[in-house]
C-alpha positions in Angstrom: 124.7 79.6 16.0 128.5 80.6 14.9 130.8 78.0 16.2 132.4 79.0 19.3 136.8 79.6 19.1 138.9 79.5 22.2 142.2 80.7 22.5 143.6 77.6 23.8 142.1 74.6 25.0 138.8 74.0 23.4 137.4 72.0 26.8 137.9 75.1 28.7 136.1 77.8 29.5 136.7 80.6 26.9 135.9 83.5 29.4 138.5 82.2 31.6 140.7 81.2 28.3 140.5 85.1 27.1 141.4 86.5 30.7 144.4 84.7 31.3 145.0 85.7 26.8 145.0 89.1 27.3 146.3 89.2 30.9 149.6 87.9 29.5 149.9 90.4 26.2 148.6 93.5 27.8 152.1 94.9 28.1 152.7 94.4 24.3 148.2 95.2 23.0 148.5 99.1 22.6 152.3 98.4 20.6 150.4 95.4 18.1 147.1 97.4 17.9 149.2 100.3 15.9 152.1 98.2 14.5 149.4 95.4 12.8 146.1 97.5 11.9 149.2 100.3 10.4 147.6 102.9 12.8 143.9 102.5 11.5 142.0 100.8 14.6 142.6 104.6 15.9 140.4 106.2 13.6 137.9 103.6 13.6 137.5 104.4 17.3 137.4 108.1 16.5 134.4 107.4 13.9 133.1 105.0 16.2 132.7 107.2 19.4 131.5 110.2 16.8 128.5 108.0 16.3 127.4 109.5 20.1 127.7 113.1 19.3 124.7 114.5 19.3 123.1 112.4 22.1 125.9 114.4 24.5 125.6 111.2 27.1 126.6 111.8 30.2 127.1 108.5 31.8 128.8 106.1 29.5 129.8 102.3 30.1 132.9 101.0 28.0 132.4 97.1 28.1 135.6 95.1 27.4 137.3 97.9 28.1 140.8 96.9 27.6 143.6 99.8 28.0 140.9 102.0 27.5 141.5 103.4 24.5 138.1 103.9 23.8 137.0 105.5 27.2 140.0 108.2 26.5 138.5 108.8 23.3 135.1 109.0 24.6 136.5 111.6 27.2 137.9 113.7 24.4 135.5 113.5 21.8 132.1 113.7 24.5 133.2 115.2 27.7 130.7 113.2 29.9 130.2 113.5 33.3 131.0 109.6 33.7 132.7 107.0 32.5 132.8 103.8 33.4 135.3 101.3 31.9 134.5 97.0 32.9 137.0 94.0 31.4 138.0 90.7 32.9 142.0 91.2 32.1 143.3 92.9 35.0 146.3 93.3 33.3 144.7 95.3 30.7 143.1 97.7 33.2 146.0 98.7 35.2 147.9 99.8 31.7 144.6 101.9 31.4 144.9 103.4 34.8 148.2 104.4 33.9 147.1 106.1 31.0 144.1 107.9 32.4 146.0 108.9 35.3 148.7 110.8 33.0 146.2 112.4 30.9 144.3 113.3 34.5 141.2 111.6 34.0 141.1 109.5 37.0 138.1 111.2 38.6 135.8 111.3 34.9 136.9 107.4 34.1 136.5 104.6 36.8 137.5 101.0 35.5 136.3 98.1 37.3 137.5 94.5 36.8 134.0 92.5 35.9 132.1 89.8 33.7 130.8 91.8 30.6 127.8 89.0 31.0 127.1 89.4 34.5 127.2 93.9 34.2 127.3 94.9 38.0 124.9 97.9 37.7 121.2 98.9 37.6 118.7 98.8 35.0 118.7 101.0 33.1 122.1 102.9 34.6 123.5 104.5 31.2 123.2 107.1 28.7 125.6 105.1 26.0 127.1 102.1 26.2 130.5 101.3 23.9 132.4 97.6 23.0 135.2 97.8 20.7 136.2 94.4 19.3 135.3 92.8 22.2 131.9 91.1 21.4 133.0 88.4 19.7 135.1 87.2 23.0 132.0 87.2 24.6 131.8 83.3 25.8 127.5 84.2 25.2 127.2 86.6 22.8 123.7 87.2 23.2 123.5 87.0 27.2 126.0 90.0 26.5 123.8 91.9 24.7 120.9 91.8 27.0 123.1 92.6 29.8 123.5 96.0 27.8 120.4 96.5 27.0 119.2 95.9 30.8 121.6 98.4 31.9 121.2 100.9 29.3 118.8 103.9 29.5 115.7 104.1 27.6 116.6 106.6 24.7 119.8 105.3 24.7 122.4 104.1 22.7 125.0 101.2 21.7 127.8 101.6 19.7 129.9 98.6 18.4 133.0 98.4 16.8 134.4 95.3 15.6 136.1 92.9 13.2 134.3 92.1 9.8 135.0 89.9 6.8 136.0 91.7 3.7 134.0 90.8 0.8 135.4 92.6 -2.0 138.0 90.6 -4.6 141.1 90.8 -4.8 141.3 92.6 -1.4 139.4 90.1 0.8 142.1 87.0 -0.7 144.9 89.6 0.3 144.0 90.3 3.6 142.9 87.0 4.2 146.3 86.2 3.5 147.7 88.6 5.8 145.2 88.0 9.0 146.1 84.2 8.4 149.6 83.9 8.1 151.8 87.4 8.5 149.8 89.0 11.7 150.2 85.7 13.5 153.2 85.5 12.8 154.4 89.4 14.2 151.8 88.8 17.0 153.9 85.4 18.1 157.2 86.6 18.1 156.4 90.3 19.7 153.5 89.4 22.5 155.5 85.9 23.2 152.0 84.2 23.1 151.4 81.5 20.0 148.2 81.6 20.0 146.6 85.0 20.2 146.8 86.4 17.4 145.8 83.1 15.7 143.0 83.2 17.7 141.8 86.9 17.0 142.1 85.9 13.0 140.0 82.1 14.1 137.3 83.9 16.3 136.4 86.5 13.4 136.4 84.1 10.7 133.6 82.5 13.2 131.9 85.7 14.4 128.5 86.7 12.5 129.2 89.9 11.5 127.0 92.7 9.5 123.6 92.1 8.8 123.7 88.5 11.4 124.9 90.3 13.8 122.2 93.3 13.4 119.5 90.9 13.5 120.9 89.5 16.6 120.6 93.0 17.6 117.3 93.3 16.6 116.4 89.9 18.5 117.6 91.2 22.0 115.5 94.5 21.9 117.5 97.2 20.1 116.0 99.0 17.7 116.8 100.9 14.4 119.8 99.1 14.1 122.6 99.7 11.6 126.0 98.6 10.1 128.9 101.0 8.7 131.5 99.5 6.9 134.7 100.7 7.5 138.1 100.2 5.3 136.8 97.8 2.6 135.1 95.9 5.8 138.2 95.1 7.7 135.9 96.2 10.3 132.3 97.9 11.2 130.4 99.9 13.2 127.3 99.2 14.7 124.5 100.5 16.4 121.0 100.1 18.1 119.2 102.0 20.4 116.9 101.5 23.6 113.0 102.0 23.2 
């Protein structure tokens, strides 16, 4: 069991820790996203949501959905019928309102404020199902991933993208270096928030990432399971399916 990070107060609750987190720097996410990953994190949604090609979903649930990014991309890249975007920040989700609206996708993606561990839909209810680096705020990681796997489809699949640990010298002392001490720092002074960025740094130091995370995969029910590396394992893809 990793060791479970909170944003602020470790005797509070972290779900309601990483709401009120990301409630206060939604206006500034989509700006730190680009300015701190150097424009990366948007092809690693692009190779993420590739993954779902050729099972053409038509329904598709983005958990911790955020601004949306990934539903957008999901529209592009898939054309669905259905999308259906869930986060706790309501902050967050009006931003991605905003942008779905402007790109006139409003009727194609519906975002709902909800509990990513408490999914407010049917068994078995999706085609695909999509998180991007928003597992490891789960406050229960694995009661998360059976709610997905409940509401997914028999056939069907999850894709998740998230923070890894490089492993590779000199690069993982480098950008060790860099999560720990420069991203903060930027974070701090731009989103107004001290902590949040020293917690995203905290919680994936803590977070068990490629093959623990695929056996936790594997232990909740999804099968042929996998892990893709992506920029010297800044970050990784993963996958499972529904029997």
């Amino acid at each position: 069991m990793a060791e479970e990070v909170k944003p602020y107060d470790q005797s509070g609750s972290k779900k309601e820790q990483v709401s009120k987190m990301f409630d206060g720097i939604a206006p500034y996410y989509d700006f730190l996203n680009r300015l701190l990953s150097l424009g990366i994190d948007v092809y690693w949604r692009k190779r993420a949501i590739k993954l779902l090609k050729e099972d053409a979903p038509k329904v598709v649930l983005d958990v911790a959905t955020g601004t949306a990014d990934v539903a957008l991309e999901t529209a592009r890249q898939l054309q669905p019928e259905k999308i259906i975007g869930i986060d706790i920040a309501n902050e967050m989700l009006e931003i991605g309102r905003t942008k779905i609206d402007k790109r006139g996708l409003s009727t194609t993606i519906e975002l709902q404020q909800g509990d990513s561990e408490n999914l407010p839909f049917s068994d078995n209810t999706f085609d695909a199902i999509t998180v991007a680096f928003g597992v490891r705020n789960f406050e229960h990681l694995e009661k998360g991933l059976e709610e997905m796997h409940r509401v997914l489809k028999p056939g069907g699949k999850l894709v998740v993208l998230e923070f890894s640990k490089p492993r590779v010298f000199p690069f993982k002392q480098l950008y060790n270096f860099y999560f720990r001490n420069i991203l903060p720092t930027v974070g701090r002074l731009t989103s107004k928030d001290p902590r949040a960025y020293s917690y995203l740094y905290e919680s994936v130091q803590a977070f068990p990432d490629r093959e623990q995370f695929t056996d936790i995969l594997s232990k909740i029910g999804f099968k042929s399971n996998q892990c893709i590396p992506l920029t010297l394992g800044v970050c990784a893809i993963y996958s499972g399916g529904k029997a």
